[in-house]
C-alpha positions, 0 to 999 in steps of 0.5 A, a space after each residue: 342861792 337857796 340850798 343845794 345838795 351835791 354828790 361828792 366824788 367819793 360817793 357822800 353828799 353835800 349841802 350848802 345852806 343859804 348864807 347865815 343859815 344855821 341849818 338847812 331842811 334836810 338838817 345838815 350844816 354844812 355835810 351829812 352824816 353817813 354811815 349808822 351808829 351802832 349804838 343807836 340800833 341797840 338803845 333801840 331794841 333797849 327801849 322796844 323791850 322795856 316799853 314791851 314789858 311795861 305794857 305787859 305789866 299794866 296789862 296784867 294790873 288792869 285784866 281783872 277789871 277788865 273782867 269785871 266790866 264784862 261781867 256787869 254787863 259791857 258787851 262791846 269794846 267800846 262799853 269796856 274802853 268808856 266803864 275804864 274811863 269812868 273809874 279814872 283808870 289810865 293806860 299804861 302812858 296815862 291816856 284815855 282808853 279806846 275801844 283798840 286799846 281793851 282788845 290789844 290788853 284782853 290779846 295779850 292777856 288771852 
């Protein structure tokens, strides 16, 4: 018996897992659970504002030499993403910059 999910009765599912199983591919151990947690809908939207505004507050650090690029000459997204790499200036989590990245910031900065 490999996995079987059934509807039950009153309208909820239920998953057998092979003997031993701990869990199975849809991640239930033995039922599911239903319904949303309201909690979670909020600790969200928490973490969208706060990633939201730091993203907001590097772009704000990282506009003047964006500018400055611009100034010695980069005339594509891509010169600026490079010349912002070259001076070991990371994004806001720490990566490379793309050519995406330098017109998202130069966006929210406009």
């Amino acid at each position: 018996m490999a996995l079987q999910v059934e509807l039950k009765p009153g309208g909820g599912l239920s998953c057998r897992c092979r003997p031993g199983q701990r869990r199975c591919q849809f991640g239930m151990a033995g039922k599911m659970k239903t319904g949303i947690d309201p909690f979670a809908c909020k600790g969200r939207q928490t973490s969208i504002q706060v990633r939201r505004e730091r993203a907001r507050q590097h772009a704000a650090h990282v506009t003047p030499v964006i500018n400055e690029v611009r100034a010695g000459g980069a005339m594509t997204l891509r010169a600026v993403a490079d010349a912002l790499n070259a001076r070991g200036i990371p994004t806001a989590r720490g990566r490379q910059w793309s050519a995406t990245q330098v017109r998202r910031v130069m966006t929210w900065t406009a």
